[in-house]
C-alpha positions in Angstrom: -27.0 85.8 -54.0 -24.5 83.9 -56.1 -26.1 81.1 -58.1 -23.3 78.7 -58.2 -23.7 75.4 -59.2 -23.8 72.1 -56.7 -22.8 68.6 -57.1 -25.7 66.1 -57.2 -24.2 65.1 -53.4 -24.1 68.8 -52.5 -28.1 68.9 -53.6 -28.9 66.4 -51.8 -26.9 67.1 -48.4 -28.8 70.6 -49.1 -32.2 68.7 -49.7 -32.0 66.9 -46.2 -31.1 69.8 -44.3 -34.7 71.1 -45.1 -36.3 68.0 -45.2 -35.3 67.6 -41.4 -36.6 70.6 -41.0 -33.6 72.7 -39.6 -34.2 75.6 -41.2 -36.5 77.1 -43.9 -35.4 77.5 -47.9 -34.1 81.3 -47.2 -32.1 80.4 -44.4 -30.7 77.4 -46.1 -29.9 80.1 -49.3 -28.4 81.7 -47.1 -25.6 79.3 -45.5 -24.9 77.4 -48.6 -25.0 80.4 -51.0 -27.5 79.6 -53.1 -31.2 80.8 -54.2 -33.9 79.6 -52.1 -35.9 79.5 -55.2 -33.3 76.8 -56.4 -33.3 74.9 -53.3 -37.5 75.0 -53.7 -36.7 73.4 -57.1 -34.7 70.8 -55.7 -36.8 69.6 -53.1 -39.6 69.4 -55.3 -37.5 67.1 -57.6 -36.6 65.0 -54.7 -40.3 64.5 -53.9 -41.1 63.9 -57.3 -43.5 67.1 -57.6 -41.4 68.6 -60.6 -43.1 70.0 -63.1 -41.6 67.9 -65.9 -40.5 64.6 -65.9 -36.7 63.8 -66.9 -34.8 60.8 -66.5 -32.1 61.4 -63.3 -29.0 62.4 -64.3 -26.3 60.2 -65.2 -23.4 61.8 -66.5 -20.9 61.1 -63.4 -21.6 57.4 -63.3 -21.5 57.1 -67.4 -18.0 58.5 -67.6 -16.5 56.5 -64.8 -18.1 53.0 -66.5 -18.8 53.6 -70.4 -19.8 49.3 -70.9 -22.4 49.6 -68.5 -26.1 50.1 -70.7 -28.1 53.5 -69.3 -30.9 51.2 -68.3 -28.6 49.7 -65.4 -27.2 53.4 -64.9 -30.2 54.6 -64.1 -31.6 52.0 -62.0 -28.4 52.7 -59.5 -29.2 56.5 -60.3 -32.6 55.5 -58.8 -31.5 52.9 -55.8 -29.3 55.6 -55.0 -32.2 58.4 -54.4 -34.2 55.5 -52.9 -31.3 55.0 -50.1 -31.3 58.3 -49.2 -35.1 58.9 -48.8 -35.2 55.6 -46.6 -32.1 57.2 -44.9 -34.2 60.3 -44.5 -37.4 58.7 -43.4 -35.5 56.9 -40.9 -34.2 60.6 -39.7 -37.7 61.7 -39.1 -38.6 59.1 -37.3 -36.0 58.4 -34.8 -37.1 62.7 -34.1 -40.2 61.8 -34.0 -39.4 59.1 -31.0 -37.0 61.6 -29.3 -39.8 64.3 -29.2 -43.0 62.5 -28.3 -41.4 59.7 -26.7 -43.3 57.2 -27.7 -42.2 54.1 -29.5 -43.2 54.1 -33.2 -41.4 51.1 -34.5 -42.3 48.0 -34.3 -40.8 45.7 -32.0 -39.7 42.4 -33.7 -40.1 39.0 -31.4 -42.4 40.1 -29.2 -45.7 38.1 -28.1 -48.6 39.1 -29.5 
């Protein structure tokens, strides 16, 4: 396979595909072109399991807005990743309801 190399969105769109479990790290190497080793990687980084710890990367929002300090930058670098795992988890869940059918929400004004 060609290792070519994926925007941060691309990752991530990449990331949630296997996280929804629709198809395992091969078969996602496959239809995106791209070593399933890498995509391991990535998931791994997403989960915060990576073997070393590095601060996210930055360098897209720093060169669209150069006065903003790279303490700010990277707590929108980290909102942003927090988004999409509650985005995610939200995913799973509405699955989860559609499979089992049962209600695993809870339901907000009701008696108690």
């Amino acid at each position: 396979m060609i290792r070519t190399s994926k925007s941060p969105q691309e990752q991530e769109a990449i990331v949630a595909d296997y996280l929804l479990g629709s198809a395992t790290y091969r078969q996602l190497g496959m239809k995106y072109d791209v070593d399933y080793r890498i995509i391991h990687s990535w998931v791994m980084k997403f989960q915060g399991k990576e073997k070393k710890k590095e601060k996210p990367s930055t360098k897209s929002v720093v060169n669209k807005v150069e006065s903003i300090s790279p303490q700010v930058v990277a707590l929108q670098e980290e909102l942003r990743l927090e988004k999409l795992r509650t985005e995610l988890l939200n995913a799973i869940i509405d699955i989860a309801e559609k499979d089992l059918n049962v209600s695993i929400r809870k339901k907000f004004g009701t008696k108690q």
